[in-house]
TIKOLVEX-692542 format. One record per residue (C-alpha): residue in three letters; x, y, z. Coordinates in Angstrom, 3 decimals, padded with zeros to 6 digits. Layout:
N
+------+----------+----------+----------+
| resn |        u |        v |        w |
+------+----------+----------+----------+
|  ALA |        X |        Y |        Z |
...
+------+----------+----------+----------+
***
This chain:
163
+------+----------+----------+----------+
| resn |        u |        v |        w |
+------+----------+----------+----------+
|  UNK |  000.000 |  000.000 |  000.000 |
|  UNK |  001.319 |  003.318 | -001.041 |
|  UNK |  001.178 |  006.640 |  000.880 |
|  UNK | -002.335 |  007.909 |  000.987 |
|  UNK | -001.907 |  011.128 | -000.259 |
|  UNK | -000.480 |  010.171 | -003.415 |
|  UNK | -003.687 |  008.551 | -004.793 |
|  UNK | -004.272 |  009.087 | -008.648 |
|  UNK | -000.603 |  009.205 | -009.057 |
|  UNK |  000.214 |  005.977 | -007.309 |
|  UNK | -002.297 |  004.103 | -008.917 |
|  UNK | -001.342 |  005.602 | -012.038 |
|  UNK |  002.219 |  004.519 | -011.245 |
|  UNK |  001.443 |  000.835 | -010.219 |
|  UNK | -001.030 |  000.532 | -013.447 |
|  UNK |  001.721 |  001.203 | -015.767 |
|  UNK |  004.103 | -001.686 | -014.515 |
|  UNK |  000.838 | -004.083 | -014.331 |
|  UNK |  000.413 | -003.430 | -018.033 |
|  UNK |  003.922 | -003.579 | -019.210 |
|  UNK |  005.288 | -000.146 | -019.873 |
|  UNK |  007.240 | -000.662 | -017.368 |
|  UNK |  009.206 | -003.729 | -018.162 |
|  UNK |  010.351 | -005.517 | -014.552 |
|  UNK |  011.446 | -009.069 | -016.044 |
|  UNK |  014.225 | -007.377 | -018.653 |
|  UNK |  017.808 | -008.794 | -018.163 |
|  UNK |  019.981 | -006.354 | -017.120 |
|  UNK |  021.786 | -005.736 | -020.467 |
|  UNK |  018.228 | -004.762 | -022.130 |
|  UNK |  017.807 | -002.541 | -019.184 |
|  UNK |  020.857 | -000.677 | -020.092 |
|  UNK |  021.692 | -000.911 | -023.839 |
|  UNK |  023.920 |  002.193 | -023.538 |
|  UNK |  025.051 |  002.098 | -020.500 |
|  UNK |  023.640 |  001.726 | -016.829 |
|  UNK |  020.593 |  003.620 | -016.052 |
|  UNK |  020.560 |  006.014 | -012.885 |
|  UNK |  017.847 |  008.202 | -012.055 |
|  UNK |  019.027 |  011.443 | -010.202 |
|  UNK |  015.909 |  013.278 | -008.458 |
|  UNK |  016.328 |  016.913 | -007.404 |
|  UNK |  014.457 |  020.290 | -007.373 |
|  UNK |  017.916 |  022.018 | -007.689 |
|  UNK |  018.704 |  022.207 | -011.217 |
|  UNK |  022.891 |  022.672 | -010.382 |
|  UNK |  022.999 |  019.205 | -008.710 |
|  UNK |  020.693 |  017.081 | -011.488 |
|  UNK |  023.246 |  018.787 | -013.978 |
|  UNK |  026.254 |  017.983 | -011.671 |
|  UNK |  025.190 |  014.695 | -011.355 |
|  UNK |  024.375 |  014.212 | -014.580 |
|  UNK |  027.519 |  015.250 | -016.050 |
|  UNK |  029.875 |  013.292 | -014.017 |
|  UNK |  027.678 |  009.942 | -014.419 |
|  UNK |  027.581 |  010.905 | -018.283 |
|  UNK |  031.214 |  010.934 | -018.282 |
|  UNK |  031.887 |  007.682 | -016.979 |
|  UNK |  028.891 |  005.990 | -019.258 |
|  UNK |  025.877 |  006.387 | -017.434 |
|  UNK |  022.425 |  006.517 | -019.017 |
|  UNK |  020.693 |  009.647 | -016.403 |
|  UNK |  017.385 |  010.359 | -016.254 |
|  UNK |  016.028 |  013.375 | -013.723 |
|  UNK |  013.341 |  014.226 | -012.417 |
|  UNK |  012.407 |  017.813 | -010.154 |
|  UNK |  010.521 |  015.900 | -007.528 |
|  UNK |  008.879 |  012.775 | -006.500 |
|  UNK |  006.032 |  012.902 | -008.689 |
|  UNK |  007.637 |  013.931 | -011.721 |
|  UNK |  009.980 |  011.147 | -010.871 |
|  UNK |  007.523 |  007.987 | -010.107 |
|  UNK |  006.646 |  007.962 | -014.258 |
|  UNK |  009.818 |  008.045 | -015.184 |
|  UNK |  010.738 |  005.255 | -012.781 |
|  UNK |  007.887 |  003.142 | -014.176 |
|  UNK |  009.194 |  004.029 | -017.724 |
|  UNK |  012.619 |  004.186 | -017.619 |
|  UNK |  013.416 |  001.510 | -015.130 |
|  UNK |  016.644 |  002.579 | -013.418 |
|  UNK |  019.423 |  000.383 | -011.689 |
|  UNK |  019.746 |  003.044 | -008.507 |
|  UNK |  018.360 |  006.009 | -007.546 |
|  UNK |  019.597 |  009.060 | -006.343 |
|  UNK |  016.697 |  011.080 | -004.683 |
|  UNK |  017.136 |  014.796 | -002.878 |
|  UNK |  015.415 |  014.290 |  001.208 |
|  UNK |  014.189 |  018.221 |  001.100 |
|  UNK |  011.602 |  018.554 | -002.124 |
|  UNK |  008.552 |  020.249 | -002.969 |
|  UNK |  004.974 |  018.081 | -003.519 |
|  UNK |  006.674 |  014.660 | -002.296 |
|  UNK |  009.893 |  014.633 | -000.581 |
|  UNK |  012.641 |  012.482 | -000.854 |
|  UNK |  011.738 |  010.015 |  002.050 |
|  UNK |  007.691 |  009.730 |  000.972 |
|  UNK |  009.158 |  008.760 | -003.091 |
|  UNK |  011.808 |  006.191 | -001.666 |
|  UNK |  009.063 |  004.906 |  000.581 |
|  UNK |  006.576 |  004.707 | -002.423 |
|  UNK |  009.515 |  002.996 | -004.977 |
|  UNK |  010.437 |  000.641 | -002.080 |
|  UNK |  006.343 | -000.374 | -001.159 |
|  UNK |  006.192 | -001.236 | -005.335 |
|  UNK |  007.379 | -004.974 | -006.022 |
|  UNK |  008.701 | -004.499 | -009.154 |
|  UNK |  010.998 | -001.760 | -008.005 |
|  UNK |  011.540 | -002.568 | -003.913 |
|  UNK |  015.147 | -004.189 | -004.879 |
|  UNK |  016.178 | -000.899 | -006.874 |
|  UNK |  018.670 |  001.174 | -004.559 |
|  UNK |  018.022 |  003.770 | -003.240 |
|  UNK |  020.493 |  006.393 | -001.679 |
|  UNK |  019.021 |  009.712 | -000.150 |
|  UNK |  021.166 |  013.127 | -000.696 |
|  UNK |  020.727 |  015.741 |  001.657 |
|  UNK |  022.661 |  019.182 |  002.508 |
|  UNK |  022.046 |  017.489 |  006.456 |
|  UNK |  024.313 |  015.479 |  007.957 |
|  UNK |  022.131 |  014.725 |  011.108 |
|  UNK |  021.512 |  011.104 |  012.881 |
|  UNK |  017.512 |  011.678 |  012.707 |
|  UNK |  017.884 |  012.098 |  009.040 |
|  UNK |  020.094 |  009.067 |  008.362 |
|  UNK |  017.823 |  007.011 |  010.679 |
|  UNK |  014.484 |  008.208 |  008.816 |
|  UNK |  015.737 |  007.401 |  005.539 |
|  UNK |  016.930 |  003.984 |  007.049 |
|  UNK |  013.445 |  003.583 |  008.119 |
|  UNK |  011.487 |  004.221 |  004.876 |
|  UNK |  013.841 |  001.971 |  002.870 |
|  UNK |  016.832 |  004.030 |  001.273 |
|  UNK |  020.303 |  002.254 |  001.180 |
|  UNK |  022.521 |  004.825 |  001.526 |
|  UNK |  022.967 |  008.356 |  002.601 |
|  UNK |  025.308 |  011.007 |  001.081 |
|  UNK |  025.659 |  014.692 |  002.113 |
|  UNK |  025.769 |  017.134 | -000.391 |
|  UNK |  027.499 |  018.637 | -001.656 |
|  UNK |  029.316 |  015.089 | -003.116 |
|  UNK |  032.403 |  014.363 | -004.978 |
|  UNK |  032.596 |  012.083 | -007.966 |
|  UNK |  034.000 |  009.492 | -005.556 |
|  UNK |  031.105 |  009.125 | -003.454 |
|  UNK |  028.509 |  009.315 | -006.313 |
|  UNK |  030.393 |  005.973 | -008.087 |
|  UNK |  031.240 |  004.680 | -004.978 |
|  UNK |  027.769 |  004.390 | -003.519 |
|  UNK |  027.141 |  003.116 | -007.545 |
|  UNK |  029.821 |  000.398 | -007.212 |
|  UNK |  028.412 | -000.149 | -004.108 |
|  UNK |  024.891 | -001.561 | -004.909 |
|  UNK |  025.469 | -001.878 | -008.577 |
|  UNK |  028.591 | -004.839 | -007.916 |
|  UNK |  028.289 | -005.216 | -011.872 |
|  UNK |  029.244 | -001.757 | -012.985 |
|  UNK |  032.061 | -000.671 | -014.660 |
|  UNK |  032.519 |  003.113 | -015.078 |
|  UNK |  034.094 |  003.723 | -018.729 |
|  UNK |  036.777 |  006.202 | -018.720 |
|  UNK |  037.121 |  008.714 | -020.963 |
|  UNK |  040.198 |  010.848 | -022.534 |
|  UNK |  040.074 |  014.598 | -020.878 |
+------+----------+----------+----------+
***
């Protein structure tokens, strides 16, 4: 059961992967033809570009989203490998969308790993408690962004390219 005030978009959401837009049986090599898929969710346009540029450069497939909602389509569409989600967000914040990707079956094994500009206990813990995998503090280095990758992706392999 999903979070009550999400309604119409949850529904939507868990409609689309019972009909098969969302594809949840795909081997991992049709899930990412061109390179692994990571979703980066953030209302702050600077980190989704940030984020997106250094997991570009090492082969990444991003897709972003601006906030939970915006996200949970994508998500059923695009089916990412790990999940990057901002904690502070307008509409649905960070720890109601990890709770509502972790309550869905065909996406509860997806990692999740919350970013927020905090660095307190009581925000680890929460995200710890609605399912999220990993915590990093922003602002994060290239290192921490493919290490939490390599991490709970054991399979990837970041390509390196000529600067």
């Amino acid at each position: 059961m999903g979070w009550p005030f999400a309604g119409k978009s949850q529904m939507a959401w868990e409609q689309r992967v019972v009909n098969g837009s969302a594809e949840p049986g795909k081997t991992n090599m049709e899930q990412h033809s061109d390179g692994l898929k990571v979703m980066v969710i953030d209302d702050s346009k600077t980190i989704r570009r940030t984020a997106e540029t250094l997991l570009k450069k090492v082969g990444c497939e991003v897709i972003t989203a601006v906030d939970g909602f915006d996200a949970l389509s994508k998500i059923a569409d695009g089916h990412p490998r790990i999940i990057f989600v901002d904690i502070m967000m307008p509409r649905l914040d960070g720890y109601q969308t990890c709770a509502l990707i972790k309550n869905n079956s065909a996406f509860k094994s997806t990692p999740v790993i919350m970013l927020s500009s905090k660095d307190g206990l009581f925000d680890k813990a929460k995200g710890r408690i609605v399912g999220s995998d990993q915590y990093l503090t922003k602002p994060f280095s290239k290192e921490e962004l493919l290490g939490a990758i390599r991490a709970h992706v054991p399979d990837f392999v970041p390509v390196e390219q000529a600067s």
